[in-house]
GUDO-417738 format. One record per residue: residue number from 1; residue in three letters; x, y, z of N, C-alpha, C, O, CB in turn. Coordinates in Angstrom, 2 decimals, always signed. Glycine has a CB too. Layout:
nr / rest / n_east / n_north / n_up / ca_east / ca_north / ca_up / c_east / c_north / c_up / o_east / o_north / o_up / cb_east / cb_north / cb_up
NUM / ALA / X / Y / Z / X / Y / Z / X / Y / Z / X / Y / Z / X / Y / Z
...
***
This chain:
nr / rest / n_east / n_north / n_up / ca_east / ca_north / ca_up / c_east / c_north / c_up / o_east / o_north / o_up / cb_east / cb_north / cb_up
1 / UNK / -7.91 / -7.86 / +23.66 / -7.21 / -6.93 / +22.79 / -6.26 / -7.71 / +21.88 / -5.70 / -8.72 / +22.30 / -6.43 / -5.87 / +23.63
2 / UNK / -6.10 / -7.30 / +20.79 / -5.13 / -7.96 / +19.48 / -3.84 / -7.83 / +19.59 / -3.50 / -6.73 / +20.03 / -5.32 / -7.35 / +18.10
3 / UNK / -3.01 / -8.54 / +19.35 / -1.53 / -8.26 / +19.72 / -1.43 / -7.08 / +18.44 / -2.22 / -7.14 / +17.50 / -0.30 / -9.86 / +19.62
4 / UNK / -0.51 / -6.14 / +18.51 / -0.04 / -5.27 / +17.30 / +0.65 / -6.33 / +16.44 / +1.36 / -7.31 / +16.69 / +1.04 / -3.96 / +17.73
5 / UNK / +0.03 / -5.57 / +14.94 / +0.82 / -6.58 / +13.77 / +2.38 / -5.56 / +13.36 / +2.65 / -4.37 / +13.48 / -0.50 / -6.82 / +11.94
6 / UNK / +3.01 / -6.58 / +12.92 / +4.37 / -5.81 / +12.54 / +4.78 / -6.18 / +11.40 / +5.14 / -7.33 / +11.15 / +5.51 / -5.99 / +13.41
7 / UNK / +4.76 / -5.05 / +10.46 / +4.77 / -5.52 / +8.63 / +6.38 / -5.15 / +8.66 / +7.03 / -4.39 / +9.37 / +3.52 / -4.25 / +7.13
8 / UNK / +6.82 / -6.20 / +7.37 / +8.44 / -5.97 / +7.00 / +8.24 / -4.31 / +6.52 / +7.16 / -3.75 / +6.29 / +9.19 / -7.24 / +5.46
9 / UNK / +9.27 / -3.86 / +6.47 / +9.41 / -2.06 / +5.56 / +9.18 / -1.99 / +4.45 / +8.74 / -0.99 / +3.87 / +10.74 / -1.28 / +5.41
10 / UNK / +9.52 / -3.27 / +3.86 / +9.44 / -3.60 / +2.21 / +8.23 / -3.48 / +1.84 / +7.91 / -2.76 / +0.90 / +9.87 / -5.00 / +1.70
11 / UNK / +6.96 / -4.51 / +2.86 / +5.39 / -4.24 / +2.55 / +5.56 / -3.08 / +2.57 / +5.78 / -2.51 / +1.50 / +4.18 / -4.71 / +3.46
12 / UNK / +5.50 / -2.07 / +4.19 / +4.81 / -0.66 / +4.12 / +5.15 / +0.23 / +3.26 / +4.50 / +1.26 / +3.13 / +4.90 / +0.03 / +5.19
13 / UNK / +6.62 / -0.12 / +2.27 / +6.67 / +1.19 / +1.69 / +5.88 / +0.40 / +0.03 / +5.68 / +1.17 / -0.91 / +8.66 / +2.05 / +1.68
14 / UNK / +5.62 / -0.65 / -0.07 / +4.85 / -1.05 / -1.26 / +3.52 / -0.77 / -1.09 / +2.83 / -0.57 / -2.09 / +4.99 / -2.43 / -1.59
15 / UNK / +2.98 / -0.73 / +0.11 / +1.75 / -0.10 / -0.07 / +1.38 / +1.30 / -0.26 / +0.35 / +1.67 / -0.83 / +1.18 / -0.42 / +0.81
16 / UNK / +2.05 / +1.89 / +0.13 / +2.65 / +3.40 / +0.16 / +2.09 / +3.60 / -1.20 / +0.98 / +3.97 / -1.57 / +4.49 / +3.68 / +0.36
17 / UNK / +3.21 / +3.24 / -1.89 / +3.59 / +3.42 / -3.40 / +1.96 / +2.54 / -4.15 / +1.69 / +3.16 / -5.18 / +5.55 / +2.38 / -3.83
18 / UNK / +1.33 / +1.86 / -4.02 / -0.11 / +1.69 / -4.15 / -0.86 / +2.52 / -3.96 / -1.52 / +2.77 / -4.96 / -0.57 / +0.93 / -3.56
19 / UNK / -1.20 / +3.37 / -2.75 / -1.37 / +4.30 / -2.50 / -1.33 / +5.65 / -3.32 / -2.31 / +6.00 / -3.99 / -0.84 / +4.16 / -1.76
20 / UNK / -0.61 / +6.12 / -3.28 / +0.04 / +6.68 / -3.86 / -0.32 / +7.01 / -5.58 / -0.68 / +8.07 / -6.08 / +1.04 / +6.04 / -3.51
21 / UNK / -0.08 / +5.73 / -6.22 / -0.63 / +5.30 / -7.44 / -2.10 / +5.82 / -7.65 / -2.34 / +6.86 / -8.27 / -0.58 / +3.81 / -7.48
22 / UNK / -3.17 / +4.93 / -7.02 / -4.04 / +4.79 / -6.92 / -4.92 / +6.41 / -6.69 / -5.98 / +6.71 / -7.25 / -3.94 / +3.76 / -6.09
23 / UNK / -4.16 / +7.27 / -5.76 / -4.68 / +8.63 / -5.79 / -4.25 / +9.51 / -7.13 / -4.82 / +10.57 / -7.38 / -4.16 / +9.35 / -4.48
24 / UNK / -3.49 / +9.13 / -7.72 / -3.02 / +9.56 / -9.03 / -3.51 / +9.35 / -10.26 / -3.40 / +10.17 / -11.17 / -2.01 / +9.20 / -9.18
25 / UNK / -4.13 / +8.18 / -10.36 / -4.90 / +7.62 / -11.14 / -6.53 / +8.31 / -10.60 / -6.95 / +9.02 / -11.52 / -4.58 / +5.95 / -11.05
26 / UNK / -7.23 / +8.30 / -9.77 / -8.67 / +9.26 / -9.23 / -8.32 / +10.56 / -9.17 / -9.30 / +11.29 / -9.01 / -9.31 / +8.93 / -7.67
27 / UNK / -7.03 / +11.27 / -9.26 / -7.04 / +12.54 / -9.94 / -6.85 / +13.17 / -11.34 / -7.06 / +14.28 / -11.84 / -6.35 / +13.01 / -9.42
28 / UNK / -6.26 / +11.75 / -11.87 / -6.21 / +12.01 / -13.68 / -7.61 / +12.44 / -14.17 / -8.64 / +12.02 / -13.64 / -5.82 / +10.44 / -14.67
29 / UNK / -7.58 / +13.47 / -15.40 / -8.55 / +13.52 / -15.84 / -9.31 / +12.40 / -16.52 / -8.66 / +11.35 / -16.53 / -8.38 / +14.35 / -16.39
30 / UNK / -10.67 / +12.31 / -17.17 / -10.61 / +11.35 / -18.15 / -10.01 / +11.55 / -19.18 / -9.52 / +12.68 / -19.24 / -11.59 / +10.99 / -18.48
31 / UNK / -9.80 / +10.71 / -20.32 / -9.21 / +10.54 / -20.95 / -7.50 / +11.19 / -21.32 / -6.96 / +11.44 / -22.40 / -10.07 / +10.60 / -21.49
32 / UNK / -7.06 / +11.29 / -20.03 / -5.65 / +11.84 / -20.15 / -4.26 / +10.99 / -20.25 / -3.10 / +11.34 / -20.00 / -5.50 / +12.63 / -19.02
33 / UNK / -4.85 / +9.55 / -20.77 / -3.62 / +8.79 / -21.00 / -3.13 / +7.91 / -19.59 / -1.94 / +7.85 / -19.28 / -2.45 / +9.89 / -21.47
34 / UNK / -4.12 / +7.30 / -18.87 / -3.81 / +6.56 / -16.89 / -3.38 / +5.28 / -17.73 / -3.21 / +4.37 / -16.92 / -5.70 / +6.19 / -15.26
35 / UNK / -3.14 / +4.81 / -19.09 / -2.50 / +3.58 / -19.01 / -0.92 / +3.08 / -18.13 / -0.34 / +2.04 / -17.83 / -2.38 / +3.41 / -20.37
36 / UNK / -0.83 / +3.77 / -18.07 / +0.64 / +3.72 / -17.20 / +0.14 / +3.84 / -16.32 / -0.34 / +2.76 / -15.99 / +1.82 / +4.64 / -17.27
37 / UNK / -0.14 / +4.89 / -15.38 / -0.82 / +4.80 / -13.88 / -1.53 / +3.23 / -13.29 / -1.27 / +2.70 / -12.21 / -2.16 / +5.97 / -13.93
38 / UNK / -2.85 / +2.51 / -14.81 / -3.15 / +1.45 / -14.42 / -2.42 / +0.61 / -14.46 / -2.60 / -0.27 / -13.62 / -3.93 / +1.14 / -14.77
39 / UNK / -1.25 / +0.44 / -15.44 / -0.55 / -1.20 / -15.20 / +0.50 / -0.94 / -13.87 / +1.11 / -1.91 / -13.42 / +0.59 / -1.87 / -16.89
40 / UNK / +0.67 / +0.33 / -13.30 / +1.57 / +0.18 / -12.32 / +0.75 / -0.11 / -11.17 / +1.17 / -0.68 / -10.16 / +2.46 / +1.34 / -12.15
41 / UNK / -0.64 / +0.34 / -11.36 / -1.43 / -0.24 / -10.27 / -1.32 / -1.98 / -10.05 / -0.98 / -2.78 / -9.18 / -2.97 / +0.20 / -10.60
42 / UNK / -1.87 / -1.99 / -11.54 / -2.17 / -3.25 / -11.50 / -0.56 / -4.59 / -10.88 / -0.67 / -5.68 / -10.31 / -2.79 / -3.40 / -13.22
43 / UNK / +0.42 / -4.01 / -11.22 / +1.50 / -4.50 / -11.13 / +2.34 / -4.19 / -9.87 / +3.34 / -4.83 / -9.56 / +2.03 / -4.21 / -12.19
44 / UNK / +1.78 / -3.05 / -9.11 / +1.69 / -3.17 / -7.34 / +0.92 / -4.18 / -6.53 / +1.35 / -4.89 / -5.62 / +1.06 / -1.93 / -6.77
45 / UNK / -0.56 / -4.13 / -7.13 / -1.64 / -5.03 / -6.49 / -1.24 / -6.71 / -6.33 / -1.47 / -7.44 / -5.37 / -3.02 / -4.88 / -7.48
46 / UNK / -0.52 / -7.07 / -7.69 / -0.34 / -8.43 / -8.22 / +0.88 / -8.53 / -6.72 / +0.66 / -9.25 / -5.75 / +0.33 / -8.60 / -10.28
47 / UNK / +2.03 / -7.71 / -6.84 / +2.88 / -7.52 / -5.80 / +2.88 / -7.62 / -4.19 / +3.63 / -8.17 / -3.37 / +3.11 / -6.56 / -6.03
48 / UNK / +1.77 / -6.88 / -4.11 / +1.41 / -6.67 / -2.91 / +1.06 / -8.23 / -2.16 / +1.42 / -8.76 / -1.11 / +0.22 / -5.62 / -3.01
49 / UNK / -0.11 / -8.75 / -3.63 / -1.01 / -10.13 / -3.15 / -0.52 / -11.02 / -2.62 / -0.84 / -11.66 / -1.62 / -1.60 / -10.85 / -4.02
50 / UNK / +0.72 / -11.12 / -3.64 / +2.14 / -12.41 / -3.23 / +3.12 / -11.90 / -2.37 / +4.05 / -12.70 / -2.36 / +3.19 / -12.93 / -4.64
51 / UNK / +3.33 / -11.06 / -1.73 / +4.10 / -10.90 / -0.54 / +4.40 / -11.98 / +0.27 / +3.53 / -12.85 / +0.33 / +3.56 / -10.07 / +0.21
52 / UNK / +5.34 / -12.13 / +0.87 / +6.05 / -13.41 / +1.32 / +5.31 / -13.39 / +2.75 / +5.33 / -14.39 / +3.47 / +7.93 / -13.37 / +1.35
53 / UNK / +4.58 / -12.08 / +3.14 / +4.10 / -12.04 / +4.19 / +2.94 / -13.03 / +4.36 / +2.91 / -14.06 / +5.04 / +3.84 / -10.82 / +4.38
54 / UNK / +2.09 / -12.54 / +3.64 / +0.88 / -13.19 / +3.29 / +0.86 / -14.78 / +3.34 / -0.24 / -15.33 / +3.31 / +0.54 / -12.73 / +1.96
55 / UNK / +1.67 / -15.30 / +3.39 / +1.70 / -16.64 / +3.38 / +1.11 / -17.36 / +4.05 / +0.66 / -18.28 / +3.36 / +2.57 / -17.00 / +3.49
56 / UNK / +0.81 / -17.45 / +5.18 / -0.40 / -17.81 / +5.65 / -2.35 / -17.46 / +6.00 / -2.50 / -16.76 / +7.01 / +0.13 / -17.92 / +6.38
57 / UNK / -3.14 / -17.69 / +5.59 / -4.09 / -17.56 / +4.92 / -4.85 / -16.47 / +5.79 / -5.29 / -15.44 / +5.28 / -4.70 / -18.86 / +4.61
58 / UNK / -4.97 / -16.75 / +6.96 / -5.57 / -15.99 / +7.70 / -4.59 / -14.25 / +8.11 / -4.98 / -13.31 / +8.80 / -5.86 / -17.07 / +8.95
59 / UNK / -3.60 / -14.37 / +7.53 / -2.64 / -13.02 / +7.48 / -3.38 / -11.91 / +6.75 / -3.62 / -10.74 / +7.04 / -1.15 / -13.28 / +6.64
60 / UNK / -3.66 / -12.71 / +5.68 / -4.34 / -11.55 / +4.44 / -5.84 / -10.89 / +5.19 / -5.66 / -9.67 / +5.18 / -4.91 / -12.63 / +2.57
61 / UNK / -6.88 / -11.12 / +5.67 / -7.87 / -11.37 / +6.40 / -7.97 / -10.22 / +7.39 / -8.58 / -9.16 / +7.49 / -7.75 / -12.66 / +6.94
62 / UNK / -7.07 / -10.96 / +8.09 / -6.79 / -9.88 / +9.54 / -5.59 / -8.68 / +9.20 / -5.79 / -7.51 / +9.54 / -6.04 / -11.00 / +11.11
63 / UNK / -4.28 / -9.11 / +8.46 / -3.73 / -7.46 / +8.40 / -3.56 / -6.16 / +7.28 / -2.76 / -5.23 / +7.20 / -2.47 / -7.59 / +8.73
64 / UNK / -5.02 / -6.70 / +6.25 / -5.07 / -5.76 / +5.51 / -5.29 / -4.36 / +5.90 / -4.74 / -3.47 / +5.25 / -5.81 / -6.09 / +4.80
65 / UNK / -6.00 / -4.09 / +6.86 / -6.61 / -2.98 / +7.31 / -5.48 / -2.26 / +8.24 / -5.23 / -1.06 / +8.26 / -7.99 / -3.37 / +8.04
66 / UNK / -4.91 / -3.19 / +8.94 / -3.41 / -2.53 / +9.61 / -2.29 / -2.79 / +9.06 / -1.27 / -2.66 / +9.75 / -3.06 / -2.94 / +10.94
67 / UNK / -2.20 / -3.20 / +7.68 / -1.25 / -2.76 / +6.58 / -1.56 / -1.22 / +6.17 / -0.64 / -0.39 / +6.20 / -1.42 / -3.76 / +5.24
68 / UNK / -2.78 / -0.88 / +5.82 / -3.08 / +0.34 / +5.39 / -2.56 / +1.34 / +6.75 / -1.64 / +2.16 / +6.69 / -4.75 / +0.39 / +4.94
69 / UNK / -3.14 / +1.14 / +7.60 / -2.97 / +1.80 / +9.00 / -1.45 / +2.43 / +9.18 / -1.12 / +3.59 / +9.41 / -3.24 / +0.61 / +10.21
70 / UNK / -0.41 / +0.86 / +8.92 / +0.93 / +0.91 / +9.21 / +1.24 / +2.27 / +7.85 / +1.70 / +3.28 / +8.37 / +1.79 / -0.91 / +9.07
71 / UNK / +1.13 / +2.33 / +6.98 / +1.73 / +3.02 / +5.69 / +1.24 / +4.32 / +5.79 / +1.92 / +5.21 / +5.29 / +1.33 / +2.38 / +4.25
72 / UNK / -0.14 / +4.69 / +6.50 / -0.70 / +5.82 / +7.40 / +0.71 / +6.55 / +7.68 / +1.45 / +7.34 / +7.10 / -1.57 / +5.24 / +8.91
73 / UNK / +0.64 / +5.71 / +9.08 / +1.66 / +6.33 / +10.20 / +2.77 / +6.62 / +9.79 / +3.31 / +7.65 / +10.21 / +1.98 / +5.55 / +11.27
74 / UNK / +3.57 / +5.58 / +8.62 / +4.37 / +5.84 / +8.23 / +4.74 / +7.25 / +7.89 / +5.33 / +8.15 / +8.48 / +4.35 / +5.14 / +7.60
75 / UNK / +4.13 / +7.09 / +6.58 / +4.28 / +8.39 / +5.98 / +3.83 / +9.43 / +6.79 / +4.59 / +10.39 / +6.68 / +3.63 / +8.47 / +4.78
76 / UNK / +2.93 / +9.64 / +7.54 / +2.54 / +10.91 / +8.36 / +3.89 / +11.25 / +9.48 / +4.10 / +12.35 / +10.00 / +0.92 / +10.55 / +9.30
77 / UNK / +4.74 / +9.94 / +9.68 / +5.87 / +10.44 / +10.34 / +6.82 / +10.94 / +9.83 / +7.54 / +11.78 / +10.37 / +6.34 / +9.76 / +10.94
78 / UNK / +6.97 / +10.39 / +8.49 / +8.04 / +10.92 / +7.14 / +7.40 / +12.31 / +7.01 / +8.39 / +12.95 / +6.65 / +7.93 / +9.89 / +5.38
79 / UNK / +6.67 / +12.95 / +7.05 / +6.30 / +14.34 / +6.92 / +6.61 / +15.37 / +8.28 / +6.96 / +16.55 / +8.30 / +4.75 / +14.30 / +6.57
80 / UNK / +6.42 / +14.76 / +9.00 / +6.76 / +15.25 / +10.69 / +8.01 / +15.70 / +10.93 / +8.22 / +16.82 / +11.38 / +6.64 / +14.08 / +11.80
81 / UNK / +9.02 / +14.77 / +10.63 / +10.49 / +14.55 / +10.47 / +10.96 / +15.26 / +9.74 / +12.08 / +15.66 / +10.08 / +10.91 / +13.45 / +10.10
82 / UNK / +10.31 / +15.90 / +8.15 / +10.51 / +16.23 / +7.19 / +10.29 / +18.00 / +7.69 / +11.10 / +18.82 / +7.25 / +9.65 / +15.39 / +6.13
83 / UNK / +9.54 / +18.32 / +8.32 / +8.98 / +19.61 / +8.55 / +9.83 / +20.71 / +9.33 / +9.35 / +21.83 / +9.53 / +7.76 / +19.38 / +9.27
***
């Protein structure tokens, strides 16, 4: 079994906000003006890549998928709390 990964808050709430983006931009219509939507994508992604986390090679590899996971839970608890 894998030890649990543990992302700084700073990643999970930047992926969030990727997230986030990214569903905003696949609900824009076409042609309704997503240049803004894309450079903030694009300028999360660039963000995300260079994270201080990531710094070692095999990080990126193994905790992309429980980066997403972590920003899941997150927010599904921020709604819980919220309710």
């Amino acid at each position: 079994m894998r030890p649990p990964f543990h992302f700084p808050e700073d990643l999970i709430t930047l992926h969030r906000a990727w997230q986030q983006t990214y569903a905003e931009l696949a609900q824009a219509p076409a042609g309704s003006g997503t240049t803004a939507l894309r450079r903030r994508l694009i300028t999360l992604s660039g963000t995300l890549c260079t994270h201080p986390h990531w710094a070692t090679p095999a990080a990126w590899r193994t905790g992309v998928v429980e980066l997403r996971l972590a920003a899941h839970m997150s927010e599904s608890a921020e709604r819980e709390g919220a309710a």
